[in-house]
N, CA, C and O atoms as CSV, one atom per row, in Angstrom:
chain,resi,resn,atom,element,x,y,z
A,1,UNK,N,N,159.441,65.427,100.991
A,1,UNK,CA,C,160.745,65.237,100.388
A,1,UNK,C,C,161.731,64.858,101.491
A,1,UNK,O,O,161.645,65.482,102.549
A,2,UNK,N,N,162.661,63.904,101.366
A,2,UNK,CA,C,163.744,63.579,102.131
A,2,UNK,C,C,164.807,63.888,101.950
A,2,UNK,O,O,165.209,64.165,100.819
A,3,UNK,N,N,165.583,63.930,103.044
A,3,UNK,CA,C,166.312,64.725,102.995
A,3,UNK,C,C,167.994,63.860,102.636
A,3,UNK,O,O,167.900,62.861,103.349
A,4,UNK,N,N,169.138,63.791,102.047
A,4,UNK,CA,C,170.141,62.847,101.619
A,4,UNK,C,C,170.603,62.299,103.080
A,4,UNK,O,O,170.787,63.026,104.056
A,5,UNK,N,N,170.727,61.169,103.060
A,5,UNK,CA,C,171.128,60.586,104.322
A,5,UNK,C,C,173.043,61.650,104.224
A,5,UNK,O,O,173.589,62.190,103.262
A,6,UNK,N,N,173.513,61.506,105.794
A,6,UNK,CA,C,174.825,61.836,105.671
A,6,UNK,C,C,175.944,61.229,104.706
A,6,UNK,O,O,176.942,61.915,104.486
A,7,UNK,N,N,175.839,60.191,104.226
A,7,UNK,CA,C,176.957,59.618,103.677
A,7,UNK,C,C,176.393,59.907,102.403
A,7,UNK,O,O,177.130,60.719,101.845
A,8,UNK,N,N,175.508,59.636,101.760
A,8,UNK,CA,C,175.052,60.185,100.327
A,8,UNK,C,C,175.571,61.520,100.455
A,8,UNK,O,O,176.540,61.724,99.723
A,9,UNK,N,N,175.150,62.654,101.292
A,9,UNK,CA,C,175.754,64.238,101.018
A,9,UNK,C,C,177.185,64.307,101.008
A,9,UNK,O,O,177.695,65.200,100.332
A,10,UNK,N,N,178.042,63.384,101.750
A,10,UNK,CA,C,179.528,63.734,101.672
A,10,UNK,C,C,179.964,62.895,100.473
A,10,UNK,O,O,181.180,62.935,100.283
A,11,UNK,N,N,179.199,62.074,99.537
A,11,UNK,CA,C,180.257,62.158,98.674
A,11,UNK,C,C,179.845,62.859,97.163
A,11,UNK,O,O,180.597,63.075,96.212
A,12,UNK,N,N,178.186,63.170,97.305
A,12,UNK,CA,C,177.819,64.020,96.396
A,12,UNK,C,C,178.534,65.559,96.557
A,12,UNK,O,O,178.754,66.111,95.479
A,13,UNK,N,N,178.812,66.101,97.438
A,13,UNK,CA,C,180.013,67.156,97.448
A,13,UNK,C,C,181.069,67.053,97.291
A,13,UNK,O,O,181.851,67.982,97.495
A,14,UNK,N,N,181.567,65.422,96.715
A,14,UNK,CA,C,182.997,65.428,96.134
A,14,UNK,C,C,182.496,65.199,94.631
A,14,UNK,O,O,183.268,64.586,93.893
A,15,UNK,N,N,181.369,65.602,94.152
A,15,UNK,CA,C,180.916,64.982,92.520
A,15,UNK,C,C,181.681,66.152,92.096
A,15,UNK,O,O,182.824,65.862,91.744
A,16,UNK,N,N,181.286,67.779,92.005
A,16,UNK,CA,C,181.970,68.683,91.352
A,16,UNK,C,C,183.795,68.572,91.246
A,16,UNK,O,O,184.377,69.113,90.306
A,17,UNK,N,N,184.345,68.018,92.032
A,17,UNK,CA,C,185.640,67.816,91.803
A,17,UNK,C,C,186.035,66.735,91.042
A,17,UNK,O,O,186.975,66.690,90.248
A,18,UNK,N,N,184.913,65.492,91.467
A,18,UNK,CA,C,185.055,64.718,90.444
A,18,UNK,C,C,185.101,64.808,88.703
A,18,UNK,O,O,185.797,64.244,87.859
A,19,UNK,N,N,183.850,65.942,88.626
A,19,UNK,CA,C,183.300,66.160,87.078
A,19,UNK,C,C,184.967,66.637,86.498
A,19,UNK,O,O,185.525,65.993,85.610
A,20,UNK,N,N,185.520,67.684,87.073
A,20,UNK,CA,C,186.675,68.751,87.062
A,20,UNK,C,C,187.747,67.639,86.925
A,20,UNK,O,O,188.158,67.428,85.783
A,21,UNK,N,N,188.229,66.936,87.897
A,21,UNK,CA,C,189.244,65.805,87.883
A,21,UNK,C,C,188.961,64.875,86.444
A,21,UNK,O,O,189.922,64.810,85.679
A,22,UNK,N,N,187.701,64.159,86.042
A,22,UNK,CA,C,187.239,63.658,84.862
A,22,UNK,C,C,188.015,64.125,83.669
A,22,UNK,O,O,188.783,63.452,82.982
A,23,UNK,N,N,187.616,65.682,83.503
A,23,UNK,CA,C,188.045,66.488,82.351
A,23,UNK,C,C,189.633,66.412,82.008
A,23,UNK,O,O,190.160,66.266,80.905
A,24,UNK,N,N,190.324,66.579,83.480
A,24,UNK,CA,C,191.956,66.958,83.507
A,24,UNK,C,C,192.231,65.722,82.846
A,24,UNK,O,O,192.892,65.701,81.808
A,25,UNK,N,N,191.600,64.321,83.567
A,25,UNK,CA,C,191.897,62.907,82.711
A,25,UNK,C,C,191.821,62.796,80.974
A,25,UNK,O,O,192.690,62.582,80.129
A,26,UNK,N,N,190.393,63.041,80.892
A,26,UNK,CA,C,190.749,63.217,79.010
A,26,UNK,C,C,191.597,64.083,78.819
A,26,UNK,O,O,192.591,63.454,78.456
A,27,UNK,N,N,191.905,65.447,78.839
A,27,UNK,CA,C,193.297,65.851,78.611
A,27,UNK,C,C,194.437,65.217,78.750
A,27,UNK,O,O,195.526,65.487,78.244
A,28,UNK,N,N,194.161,64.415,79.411
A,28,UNK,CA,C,195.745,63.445,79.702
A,28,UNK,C,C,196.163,62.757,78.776
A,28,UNK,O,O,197.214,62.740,78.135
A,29,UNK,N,N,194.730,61.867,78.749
A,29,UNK,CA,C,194.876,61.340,77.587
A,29,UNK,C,C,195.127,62.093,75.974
A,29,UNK,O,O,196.052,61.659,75.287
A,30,UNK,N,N,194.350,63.097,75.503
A,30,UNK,CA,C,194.792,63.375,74.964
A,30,UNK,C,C,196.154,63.893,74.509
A,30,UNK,O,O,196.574,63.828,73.354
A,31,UNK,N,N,196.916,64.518,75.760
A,31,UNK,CA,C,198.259,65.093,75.563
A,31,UNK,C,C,198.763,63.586,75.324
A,31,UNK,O,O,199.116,63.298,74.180
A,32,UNK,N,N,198.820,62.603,76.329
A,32,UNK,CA,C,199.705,61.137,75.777
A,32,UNK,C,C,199.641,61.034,74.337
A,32,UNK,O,O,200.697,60.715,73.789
A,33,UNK,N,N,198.287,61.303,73.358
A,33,UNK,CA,C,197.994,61.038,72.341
A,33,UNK,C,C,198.848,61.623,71.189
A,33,UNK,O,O,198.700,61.223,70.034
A,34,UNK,N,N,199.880,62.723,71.580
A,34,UNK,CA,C,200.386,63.661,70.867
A,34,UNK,C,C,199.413,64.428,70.374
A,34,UNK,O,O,199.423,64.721,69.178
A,35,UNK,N,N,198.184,64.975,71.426
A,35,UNK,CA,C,197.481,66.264,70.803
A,35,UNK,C,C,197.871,67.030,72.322
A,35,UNK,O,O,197.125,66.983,73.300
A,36,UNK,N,N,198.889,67.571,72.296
A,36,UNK,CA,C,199.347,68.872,73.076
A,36,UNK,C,C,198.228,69.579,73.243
A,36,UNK,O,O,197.682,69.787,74.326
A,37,UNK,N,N,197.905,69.921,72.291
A,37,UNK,CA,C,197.342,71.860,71.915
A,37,UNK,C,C,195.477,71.191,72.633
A,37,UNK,O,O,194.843,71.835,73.469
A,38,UNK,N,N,195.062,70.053,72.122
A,38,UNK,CA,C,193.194,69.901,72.366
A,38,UNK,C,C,193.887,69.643,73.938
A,38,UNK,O,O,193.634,70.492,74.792
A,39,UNK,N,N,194.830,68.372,74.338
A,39,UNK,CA,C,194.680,68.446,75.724
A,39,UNK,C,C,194.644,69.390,76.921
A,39,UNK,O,O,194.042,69.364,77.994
A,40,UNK,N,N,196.042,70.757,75.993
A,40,UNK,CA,C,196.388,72.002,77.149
A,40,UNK,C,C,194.680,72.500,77.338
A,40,UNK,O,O,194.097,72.620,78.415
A,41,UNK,N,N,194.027,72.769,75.786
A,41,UNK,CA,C,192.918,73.085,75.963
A,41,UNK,C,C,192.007,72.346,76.908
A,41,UNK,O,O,191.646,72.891,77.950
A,42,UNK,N,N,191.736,71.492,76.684
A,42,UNK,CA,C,190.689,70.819,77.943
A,42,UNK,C,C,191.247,71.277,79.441
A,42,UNK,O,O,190.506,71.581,80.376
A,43,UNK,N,N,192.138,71.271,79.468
A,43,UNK,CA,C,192.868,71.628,80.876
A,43,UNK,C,C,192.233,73.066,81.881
A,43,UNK,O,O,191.953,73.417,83.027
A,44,UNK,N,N,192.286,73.618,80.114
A,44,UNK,CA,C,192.100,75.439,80.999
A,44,UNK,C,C,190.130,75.438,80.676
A,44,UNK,O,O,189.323,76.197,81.213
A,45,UNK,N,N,189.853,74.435,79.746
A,45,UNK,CA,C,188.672,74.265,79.996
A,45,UNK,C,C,187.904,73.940,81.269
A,45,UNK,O,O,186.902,74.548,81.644
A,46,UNK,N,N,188.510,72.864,81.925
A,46,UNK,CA,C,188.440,72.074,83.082
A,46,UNK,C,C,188.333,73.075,83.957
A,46,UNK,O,O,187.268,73.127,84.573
A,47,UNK,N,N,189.337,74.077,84.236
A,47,UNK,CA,C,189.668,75.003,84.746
A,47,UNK,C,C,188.546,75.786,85.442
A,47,UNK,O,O,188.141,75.768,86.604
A,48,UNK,N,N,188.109,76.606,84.154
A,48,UNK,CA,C,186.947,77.337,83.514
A,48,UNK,C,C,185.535,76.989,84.769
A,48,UNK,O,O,185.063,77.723,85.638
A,49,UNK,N,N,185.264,75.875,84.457
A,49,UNK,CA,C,184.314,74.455,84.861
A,49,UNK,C,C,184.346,74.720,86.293
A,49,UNK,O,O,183.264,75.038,86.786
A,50,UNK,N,N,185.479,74.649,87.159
A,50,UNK,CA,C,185.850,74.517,88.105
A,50,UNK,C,C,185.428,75.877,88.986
A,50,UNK,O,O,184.987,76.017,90.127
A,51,UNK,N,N,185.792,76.872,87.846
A,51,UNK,CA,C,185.262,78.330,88.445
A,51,UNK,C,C,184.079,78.831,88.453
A,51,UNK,O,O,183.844,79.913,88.990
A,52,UNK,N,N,183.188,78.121,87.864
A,52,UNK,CA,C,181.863,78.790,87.134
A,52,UNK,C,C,181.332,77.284,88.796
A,52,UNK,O,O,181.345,77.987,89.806
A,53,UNK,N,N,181.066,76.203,89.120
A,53,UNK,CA,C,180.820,75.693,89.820
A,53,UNK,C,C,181.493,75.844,91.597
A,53,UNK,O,O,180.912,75.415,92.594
A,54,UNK,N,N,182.784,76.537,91.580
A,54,UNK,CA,C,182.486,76.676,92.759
A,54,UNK,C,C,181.760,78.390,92.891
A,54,UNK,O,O,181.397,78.776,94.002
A,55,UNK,N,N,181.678,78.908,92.197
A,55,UNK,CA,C,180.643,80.401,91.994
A,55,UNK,C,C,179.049,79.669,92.190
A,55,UNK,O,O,178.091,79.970,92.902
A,56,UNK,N,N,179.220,78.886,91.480
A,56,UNK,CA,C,177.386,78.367,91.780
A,56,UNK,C,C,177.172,77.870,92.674
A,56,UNK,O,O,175.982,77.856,92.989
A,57,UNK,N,N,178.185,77.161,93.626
A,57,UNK,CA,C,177.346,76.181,94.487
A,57,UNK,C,C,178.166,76.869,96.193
A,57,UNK,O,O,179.274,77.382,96.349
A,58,UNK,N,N,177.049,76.585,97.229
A,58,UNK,CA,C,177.741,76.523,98.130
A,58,UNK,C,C,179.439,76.113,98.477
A,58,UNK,O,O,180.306,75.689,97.712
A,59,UNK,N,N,179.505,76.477,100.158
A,59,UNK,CA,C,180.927,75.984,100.402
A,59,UNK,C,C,180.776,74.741,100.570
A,59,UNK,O,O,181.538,73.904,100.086
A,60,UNK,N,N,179.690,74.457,101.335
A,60,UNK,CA,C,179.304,72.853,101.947
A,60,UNK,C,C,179.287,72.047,100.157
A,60,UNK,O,O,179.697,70.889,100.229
A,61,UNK,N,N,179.075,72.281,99.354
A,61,UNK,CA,C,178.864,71.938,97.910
A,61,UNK,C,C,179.732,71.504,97.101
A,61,UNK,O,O,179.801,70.569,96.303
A,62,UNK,N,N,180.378,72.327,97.430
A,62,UNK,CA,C,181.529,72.666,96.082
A,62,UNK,C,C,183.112,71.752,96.844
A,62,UNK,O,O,184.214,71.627,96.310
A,63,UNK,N,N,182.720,71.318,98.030
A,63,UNK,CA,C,183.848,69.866,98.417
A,63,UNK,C,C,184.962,70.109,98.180
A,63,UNK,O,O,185.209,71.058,98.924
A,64,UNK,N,N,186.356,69.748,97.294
A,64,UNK,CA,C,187.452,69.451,97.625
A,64,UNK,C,C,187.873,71.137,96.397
A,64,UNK,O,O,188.984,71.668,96.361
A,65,UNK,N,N,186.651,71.604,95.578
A,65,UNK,CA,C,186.976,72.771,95.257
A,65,UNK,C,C,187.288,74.078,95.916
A,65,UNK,O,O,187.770,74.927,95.166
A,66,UNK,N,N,187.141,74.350,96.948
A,66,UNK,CA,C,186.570,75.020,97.676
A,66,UNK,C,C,188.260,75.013,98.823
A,66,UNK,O,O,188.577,74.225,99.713
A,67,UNK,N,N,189.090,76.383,98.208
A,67,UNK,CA,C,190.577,75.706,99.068
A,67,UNK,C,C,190.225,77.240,99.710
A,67,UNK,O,O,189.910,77.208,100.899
A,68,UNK,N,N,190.232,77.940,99.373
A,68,UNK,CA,C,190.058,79.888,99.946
A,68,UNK,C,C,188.819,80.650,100.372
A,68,UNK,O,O,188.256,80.259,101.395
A,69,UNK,N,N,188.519,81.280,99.975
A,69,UNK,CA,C,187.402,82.366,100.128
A,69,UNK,C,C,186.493,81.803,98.448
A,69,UNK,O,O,187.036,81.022,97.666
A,70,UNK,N,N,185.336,82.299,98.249
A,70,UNK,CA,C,184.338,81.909,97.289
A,70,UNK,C,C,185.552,82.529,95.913
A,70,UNK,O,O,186.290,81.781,95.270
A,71,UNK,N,N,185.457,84.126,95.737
A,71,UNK,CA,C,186.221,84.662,95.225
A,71,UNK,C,C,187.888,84.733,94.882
A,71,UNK,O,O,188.424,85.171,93.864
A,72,UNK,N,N,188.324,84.323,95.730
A,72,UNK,CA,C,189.646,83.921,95.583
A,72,UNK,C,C,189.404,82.395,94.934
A,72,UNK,O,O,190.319,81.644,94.595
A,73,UNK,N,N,188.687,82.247,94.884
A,73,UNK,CA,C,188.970,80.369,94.492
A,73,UNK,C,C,188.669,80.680,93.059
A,73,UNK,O,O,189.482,80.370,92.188
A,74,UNK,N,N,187.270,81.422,92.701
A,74,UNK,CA,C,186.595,81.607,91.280
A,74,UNK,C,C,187.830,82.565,90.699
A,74,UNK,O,O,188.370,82.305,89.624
A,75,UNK,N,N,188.032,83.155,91.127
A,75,UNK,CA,C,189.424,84.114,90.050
A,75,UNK,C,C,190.518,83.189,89.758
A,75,UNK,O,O,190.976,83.040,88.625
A,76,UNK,N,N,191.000,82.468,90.973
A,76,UNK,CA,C,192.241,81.751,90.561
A,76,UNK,C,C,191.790,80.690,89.607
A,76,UNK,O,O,192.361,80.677,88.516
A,77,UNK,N,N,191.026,79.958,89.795
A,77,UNK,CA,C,190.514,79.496,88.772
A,77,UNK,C,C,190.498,80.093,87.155
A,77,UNK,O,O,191.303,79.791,86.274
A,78,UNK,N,N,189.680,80.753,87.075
A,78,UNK,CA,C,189.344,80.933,86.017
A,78,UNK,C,C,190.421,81.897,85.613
A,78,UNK,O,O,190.492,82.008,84.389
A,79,UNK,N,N,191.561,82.863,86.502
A,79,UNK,CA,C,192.636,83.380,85.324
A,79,UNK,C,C,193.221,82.336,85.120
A,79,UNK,O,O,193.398,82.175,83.912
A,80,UNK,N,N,193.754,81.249,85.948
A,80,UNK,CA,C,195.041,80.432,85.328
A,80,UNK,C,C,193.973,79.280,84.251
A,80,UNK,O,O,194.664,78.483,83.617
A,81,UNK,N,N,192.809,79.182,84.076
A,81,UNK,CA,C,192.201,78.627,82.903
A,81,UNK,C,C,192.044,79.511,81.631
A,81,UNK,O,O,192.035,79.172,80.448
A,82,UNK,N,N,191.930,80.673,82.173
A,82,UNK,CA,C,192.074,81.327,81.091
A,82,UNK,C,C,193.238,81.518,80.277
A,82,UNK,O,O,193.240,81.506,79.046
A,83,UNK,N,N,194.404,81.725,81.161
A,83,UNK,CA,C,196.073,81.945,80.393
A,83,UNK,C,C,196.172,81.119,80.042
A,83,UNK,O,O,196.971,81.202,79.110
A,84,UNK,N,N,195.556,79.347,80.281
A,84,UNK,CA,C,196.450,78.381,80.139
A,84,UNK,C,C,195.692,78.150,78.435
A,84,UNK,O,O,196.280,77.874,77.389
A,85,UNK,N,N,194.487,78.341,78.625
A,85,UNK,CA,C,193.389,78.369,77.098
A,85,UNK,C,C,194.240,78.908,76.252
A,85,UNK,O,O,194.662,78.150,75.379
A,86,UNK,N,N,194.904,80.826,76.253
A,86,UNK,CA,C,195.405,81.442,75.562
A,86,UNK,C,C,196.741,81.183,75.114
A,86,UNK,O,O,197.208,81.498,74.020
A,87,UNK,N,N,197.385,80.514,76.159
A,87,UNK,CA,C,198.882,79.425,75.550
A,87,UNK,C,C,198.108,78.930,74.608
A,87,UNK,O,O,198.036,79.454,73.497
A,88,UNK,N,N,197.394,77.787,74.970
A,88,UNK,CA,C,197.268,76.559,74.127
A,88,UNK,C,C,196.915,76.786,72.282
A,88,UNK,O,O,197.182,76.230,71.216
A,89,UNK,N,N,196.005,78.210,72.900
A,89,UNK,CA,C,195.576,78.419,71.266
A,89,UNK,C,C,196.012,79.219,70.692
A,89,UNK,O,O,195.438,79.640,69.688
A,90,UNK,N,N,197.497,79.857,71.227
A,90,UNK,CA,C,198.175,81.295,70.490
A,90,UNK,C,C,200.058,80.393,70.016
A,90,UNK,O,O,200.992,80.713,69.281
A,91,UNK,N,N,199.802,79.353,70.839
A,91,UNK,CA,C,202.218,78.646,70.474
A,91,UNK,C,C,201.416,78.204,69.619
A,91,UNK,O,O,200.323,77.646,69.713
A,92,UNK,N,N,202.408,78.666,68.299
A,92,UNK,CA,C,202.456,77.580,67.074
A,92,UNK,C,C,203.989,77.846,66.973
A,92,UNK,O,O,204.697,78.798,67.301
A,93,UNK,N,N,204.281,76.356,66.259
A,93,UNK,CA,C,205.502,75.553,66.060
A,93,UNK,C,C,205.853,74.713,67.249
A,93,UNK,O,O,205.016,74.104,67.917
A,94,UNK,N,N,207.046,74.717,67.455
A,94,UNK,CA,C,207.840,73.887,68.803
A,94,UNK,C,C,208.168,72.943,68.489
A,94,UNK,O,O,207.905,72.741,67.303
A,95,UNK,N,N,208.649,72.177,68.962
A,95,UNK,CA,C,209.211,71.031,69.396
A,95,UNK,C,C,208.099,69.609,69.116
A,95,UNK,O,O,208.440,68.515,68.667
A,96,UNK,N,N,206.729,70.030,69.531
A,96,UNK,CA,C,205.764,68.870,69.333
A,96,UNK,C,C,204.642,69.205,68.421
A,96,UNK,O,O,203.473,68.819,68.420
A,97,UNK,N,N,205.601,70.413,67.268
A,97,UNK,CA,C,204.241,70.799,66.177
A,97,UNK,C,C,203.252,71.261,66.700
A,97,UNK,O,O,202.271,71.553,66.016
């Protein structure tokens, strides 16, 4: 088995931020779309995603995810995906229905 040349490994350790960055984009789109509530959701989904992958993968791995300690990164993650989930699916009314 061979092993990834250097330039294949540095940008396959920017894929997990990529997948994460991907997601925030359809939310974008969707919020442009006037769906507030599915886009906030994808957001804290994205979030979610972000925490559960830098928990799985190395530091060398997990690339532009990877700003703190393993644990400090997976909590911040995943509470502010989590609060942002529980906005999205608890405001009813407002301003944008």
């Amino acid at each position: 088995m061979t092993t990834p040349r250097p330039d294949r490994r540095r940008l396959l350790a920017h894929l997990p931020f990529a997948v994460v960055m991907l997601l925030v984009v359809v939310a974008a789109l969707r919020i442009g779309m006037y769906h507030w509530r599915q886009g906030a959701a994808l957001i804290g989904g994205a979030l979610l995603v972000a925490a559960v992958l830098r928990a799985a993968l190395s530091d060398e791995q997990a690339g532009l995810l990877q700003i703190r300690g393993r644990a400090v990164d997976v909590l911040s993650y995943a509470g502010l995906g989590l609060l942002i989930l529980f906005i999205a699916l608890t405001i009813t009314g407002g301003p944008l229905g």
